[in-house]
C-alpha positions as CSV (number, residue, x, y, z in Angstrom):
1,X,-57.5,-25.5,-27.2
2,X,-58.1,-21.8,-25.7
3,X,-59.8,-23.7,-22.7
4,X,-56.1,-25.1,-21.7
5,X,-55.0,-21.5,-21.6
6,X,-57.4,-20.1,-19.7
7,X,-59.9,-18.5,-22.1
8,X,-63.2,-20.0,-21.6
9,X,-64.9,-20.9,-25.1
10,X,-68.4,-21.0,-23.8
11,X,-70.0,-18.2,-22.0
12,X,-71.8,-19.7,-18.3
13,X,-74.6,-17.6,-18.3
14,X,-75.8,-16.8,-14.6
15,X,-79.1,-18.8,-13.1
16,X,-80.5,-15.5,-11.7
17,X,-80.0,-13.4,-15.1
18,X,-83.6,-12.9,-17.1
19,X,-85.4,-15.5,-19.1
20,X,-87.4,-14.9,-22.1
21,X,-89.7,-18.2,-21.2
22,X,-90.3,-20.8,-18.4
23,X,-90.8,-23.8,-19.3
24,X,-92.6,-27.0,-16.7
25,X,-93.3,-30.0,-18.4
26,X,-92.9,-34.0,-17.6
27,X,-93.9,-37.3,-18.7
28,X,-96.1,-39.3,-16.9
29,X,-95.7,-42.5,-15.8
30,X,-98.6,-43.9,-17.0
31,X,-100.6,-42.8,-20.0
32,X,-104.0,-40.6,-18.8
33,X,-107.1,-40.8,-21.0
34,X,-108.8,-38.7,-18.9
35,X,-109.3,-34.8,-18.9
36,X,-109.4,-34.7,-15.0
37,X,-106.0,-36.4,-14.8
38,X,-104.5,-34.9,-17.5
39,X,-105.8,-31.0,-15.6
40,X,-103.9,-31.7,-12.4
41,X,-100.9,-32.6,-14.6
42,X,-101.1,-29.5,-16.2
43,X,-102.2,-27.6,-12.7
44,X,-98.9,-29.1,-11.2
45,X,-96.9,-27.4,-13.7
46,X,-98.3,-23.8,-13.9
47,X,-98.0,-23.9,-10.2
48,X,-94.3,-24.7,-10.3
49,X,-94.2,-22.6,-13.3
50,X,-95.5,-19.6,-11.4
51,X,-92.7,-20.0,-8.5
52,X,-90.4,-19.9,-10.4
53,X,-91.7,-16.7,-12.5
54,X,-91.8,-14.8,-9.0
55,X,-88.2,-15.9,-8.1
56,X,-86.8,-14.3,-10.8
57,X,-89.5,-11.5,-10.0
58,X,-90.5,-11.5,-13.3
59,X,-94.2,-11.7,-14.7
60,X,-95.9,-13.2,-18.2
61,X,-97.8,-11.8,-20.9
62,X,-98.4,-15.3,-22.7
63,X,-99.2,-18.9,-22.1
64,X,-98.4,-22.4,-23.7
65,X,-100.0,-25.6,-23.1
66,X,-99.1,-28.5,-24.6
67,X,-99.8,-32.1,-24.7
68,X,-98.9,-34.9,-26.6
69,X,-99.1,-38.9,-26.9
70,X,-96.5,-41.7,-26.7
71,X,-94.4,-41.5,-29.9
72,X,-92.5,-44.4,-29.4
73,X,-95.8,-46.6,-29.4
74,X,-96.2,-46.6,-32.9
75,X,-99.6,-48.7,-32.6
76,X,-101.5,-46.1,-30.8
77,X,-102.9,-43.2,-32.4
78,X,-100.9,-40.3,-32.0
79,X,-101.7,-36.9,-31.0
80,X,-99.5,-33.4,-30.4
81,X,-101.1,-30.6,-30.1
82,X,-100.4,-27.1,-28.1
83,X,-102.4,-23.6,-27.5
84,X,-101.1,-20.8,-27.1
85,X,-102.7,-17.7,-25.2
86,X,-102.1,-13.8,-24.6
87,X,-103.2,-12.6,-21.1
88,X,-104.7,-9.3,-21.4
89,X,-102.0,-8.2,-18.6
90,X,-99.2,-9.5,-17.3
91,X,-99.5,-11.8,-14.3
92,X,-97.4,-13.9,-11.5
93,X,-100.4,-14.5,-9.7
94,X,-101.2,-18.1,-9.9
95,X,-104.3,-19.1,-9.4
96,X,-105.0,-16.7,-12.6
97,X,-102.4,-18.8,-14.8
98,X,-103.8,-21.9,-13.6
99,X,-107.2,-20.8,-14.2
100,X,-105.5,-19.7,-17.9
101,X,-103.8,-23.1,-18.2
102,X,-106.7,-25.3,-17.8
103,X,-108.7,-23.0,-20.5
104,X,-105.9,-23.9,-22.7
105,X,-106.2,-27.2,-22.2
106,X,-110.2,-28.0,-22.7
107,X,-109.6,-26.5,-26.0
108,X,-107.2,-29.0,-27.4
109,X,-107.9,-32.2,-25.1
110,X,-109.4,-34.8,-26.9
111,X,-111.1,-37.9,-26.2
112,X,-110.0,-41.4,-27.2
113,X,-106.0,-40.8,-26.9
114,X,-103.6,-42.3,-24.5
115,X,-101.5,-38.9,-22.9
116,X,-97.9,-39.7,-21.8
117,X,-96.8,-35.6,-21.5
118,X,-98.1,-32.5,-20.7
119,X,-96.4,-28.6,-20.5
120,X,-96.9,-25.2,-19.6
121,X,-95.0,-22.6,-21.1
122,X,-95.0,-18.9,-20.0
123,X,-93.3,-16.5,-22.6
124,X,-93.1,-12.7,-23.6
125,X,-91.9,-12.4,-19.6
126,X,-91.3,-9.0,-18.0
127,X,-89.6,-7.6,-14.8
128,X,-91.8,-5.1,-12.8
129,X,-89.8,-2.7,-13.8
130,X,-90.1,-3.3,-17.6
131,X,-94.0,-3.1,-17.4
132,X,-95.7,-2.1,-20.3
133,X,-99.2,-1.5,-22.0
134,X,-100.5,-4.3,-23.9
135,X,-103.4,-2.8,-25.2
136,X,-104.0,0.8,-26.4
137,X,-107.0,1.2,-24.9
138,X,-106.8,-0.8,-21.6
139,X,-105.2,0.9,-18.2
140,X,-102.2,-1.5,-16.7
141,X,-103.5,-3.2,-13.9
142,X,-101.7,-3.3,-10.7
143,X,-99.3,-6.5,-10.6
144,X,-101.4,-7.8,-7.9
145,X,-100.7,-11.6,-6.4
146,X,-102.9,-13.0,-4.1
147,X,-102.7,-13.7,-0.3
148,X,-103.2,-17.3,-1.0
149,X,-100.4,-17.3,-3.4
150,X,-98.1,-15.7,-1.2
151,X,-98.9,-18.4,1.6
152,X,-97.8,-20.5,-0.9
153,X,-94.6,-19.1,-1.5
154,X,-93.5,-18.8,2.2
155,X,-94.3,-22.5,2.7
156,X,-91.3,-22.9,-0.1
């Protein structure tokens, strides 16, 4: 009823404001029973993952890599399963997150079940600004991205 008057009962939040996670995931089209197949899935989407963390010039701390099975076919074995890892510094680069991503996802692929989705998640994300030590005894490193990354980006 406030709507009719003019007072909007749901906040619009802005698409440039900060996120507290980025999340890239799709299904496939066809099920993939093979690790190779199932990598480039999951390289796809910490690539597009990664864009989008510079965009909002922000950087992660944290990775999540999930992947899971059909769960409407209720005759085929079904598998969810997700790892989760903490950088030891926070990134945008990504050729590291891929390289991150795929570690992830050798530790929880298993053989013998018929993949319709896979994800990347990036969390705990920071502006440059914000940076902060994530270890007592480590130095920050610089928030370096690669060349090749950034040849990336301008082709976007």
């Amino acid at each position: 009823m406030e709507e009719l008057r003019g007072k909007p009962a749901v906040e619009l939040k802005d698409i440039n404001d900060s996120r507290d996670r980025i999340c890239v995931s799709q299904s496939m089209g066809i099920t993939v029973i093979e690790l190779t197949e199932l990598s480039e899935a999951v390289t796809a989407h910490a690539t597009k993952a990664a864009f989008k963390l510079r965009r909002f010039k922000s950087y992660t701390s944290a990775i999540t890599v999930f992947i899971h099975t059909d769960s409407f076919r209720q005759a085929e074995p079904l598998y969810h399963k997700s790892q989760s890892i903490k950088l030891p510094y926070s990134t945008a680069d990504t050729s590291t997150l891929v390289s991150y991503a795929s570690f992830a996802l050798k530790a929880i692929f298993k053989k013998g079940f018929k993949y319709k989705k896979a994800g990347v998640i990036f969390e705990e994300l920071s502006l440059h600004d914000d940076m902060q030590q994530l270890e007592l005894l480590s130095e920050n490193l610089p928030l370096n991205i690669s060349s090749k990354t950034l040849v990336i980006d301008d082709d976007k």
